[in-house]
N, C-alpha and C positions, 0 to 999 in steps of 0.2 A: 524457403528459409535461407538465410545467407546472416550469418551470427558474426560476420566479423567487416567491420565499416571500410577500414582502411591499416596502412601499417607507417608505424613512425621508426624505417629500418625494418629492421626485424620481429619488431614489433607489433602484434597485432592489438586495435582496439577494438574491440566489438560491440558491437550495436547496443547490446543492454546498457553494457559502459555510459555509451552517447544518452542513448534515448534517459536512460533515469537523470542525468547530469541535464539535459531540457529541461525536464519535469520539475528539477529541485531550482533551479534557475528562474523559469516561469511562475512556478509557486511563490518565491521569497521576491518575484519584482509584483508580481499584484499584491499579495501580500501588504506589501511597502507603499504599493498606489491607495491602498486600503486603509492604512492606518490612520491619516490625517481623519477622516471621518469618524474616530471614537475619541479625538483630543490625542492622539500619541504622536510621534515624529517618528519618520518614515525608516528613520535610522535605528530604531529599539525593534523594529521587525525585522529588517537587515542583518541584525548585529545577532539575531537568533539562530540564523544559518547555523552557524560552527556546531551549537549546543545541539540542532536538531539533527546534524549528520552525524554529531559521532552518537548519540541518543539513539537513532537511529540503526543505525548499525551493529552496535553495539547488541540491543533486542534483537534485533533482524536474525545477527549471526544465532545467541543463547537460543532463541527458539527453534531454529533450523538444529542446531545442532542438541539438542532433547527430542523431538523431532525423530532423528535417524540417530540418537544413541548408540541402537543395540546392530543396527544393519554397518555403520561405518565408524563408528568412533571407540564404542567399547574395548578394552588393551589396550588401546594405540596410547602411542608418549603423547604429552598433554600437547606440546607445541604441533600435533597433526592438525588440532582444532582450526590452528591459523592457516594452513595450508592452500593457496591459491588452488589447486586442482582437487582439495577437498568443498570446494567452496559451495554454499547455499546459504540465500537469505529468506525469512517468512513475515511478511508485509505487519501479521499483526504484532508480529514479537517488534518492527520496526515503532509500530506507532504506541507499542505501551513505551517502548525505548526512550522515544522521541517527546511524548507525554509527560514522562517524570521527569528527562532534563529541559523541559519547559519552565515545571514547576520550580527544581531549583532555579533557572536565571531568573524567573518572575522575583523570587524568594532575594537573589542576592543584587537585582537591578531597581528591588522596589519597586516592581510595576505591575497592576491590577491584572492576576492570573486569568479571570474570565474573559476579561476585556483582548486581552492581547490572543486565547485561542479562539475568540470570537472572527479576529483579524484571519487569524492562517486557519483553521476551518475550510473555507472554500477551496482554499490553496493545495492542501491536503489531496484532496477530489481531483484539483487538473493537473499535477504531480503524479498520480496515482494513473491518468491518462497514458502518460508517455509510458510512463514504469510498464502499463499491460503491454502495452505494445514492443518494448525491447524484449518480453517474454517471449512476443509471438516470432520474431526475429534470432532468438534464440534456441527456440524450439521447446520450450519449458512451459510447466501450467497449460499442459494441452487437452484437449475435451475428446468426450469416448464417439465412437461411432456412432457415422449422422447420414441418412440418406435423404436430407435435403440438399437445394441445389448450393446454396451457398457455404456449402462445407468444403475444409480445405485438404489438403495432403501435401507430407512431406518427404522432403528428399531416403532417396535411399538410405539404411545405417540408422534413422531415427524411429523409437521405441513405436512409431505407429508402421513403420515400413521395414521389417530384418530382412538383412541380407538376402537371408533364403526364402524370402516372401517373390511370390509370384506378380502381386502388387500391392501399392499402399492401401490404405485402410482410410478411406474420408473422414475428417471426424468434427465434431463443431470447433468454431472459430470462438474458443471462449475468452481468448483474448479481449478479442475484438468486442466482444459482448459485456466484456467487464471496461473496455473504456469509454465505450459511448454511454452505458449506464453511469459511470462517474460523470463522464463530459457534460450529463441531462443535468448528476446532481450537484456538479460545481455552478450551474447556471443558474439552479436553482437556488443553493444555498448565497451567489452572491445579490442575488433580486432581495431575499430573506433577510440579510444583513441590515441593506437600507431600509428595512421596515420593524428589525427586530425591538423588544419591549424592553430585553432586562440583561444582563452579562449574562454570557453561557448559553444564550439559550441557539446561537448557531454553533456551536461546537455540540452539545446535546443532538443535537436536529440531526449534525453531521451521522455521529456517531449512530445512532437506529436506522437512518435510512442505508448505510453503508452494511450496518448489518442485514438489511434487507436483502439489499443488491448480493451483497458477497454470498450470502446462503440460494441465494434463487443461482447466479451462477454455479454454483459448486455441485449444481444436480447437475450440471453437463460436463464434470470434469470426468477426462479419463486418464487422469497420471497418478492416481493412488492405489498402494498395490492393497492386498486383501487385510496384513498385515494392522495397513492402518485406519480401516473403517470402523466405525461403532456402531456395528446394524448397518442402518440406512444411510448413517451421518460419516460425514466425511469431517477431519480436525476442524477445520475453520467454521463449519458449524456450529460443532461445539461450542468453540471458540466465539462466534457472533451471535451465542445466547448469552454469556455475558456481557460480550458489547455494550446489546440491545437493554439487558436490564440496566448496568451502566449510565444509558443515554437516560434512558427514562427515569430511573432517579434523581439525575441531577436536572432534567427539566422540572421537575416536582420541585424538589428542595430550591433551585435557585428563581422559581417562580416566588417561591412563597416568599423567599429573601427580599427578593424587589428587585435586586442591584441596582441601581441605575445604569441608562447607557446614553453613552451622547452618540453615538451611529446617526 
């Protein structure tokens, strides 16, 4: 694990930094290579950037920080929220973030809502690639103990290896497990696009298969303490049974609609 890329001065940037700045990068140029094939110009996908980082973000932090209320926020003055060495984001508090300021620019650019998250859909999935993997470079989102061979360990000082441990603790590489299952279903969802029937229905697709993946990985997480289990379920479980109803409603409903698509 090695969390920090390079230094501008005294400056460190770290990896996560990099690696999500790839992913959002890579996502909004296929994205963009995407759109001429639904009737859009490549520039009304481009131009969504702004709206889905701070969308993004914005979710990302709210849910992180509801999240760990009671363990780090509760009393504190409100401006600790912002605090860089308080920091924590949560992928799906990112994507409802990112989701509703979609729907405003849709709303204020005049441009067919299903149509254009049909477009970033896939983008989402190889965005999400990079993002695990500056996790695993960071040492965050890490999985419990694994006595297969391809399980990993980390440096000393890090929650799988203290101080006073005689040695680390192997544990799975849930990172890793969470990008190539995205990387399967950004490949898959873009093959889906060129053949999809009706607006929404790759955004729909997106959203239940992601809740698939995200719930199957999350049985190999080991970074949640007892605190925040439910039973057997760990939060983004929880969380990816709405998803997954989510996804499946609006393929119902937007089948029945028809939309049309030019894809």
């Amino acid at each position: 694990m090695q969390s920090i890329a390079f230094k501008l001065g005294s400056w460190p940037v770290h990896w996560y930094g990099v690696l999500v700045a790839i992913g959002f990068l890579a996502g909004l140029w296929t994205a963009s290579r995407r759109a001429p094939r639904s009737g859009m110009s490549p520039e009304l996908a481009s131009d969504s950037g702004p709206w889905i980082i701070l969308g993004a973000v914005l979710g990302a932090r709210t849910l992180y920080v509801a999240t760990y209320w009671r363990e780090r926020f509760a009393g504190e003055p409100w401006w600790e929220i912002f605090m860089v060495q308080r920091g924590g984001l949560v992928f799906y508090g990112g994507l409802i973030g990112s989701s509703l300021a979609i729907i405003l620019y849709c709303r204020l650019r005049k441009i067919p809502l299903w149509r254009l998250a049909d477009v970033l859909a896939p983008s989402i999935a190889l965005g999400y690639v990079f993002g695990r993997l500056g996790c695993l470079m960071n040492g965050c989102c890490f999985g419990r103990e694994c006595p297969l061979p391809w399980a990993i360990t980390y440096p000393r000082g890090h929650d799988t290896f203290p101080i006073n441990a005689a040695a680390p603790h192997p544990v799975h590489p849930t990172q890793i497990y969470d990008s190539l299952l995205n990387l399967a279903l950004y490949l898959f969802l873009a093959w889906l696009y060129r053949r999809k029937k009706f607006d929404g229905q790759v955004f729909a697709t997106y959203l239940i298969c992601y809740a698939f993946t995200r719930s199957l990985v999350e049985y190999f997480r080991g970074d949640y303490g007892p605190d925040h289990l439910h039973g057997v379920f760990t939060p983004a479980q929880l969380i990816s049974v709405a998803i997954l109803a989510t996804g499946l409603t609006l393929l119902g409903v937007l089948r029945r609609l028809g939309h049309p698509t030019r894809a």
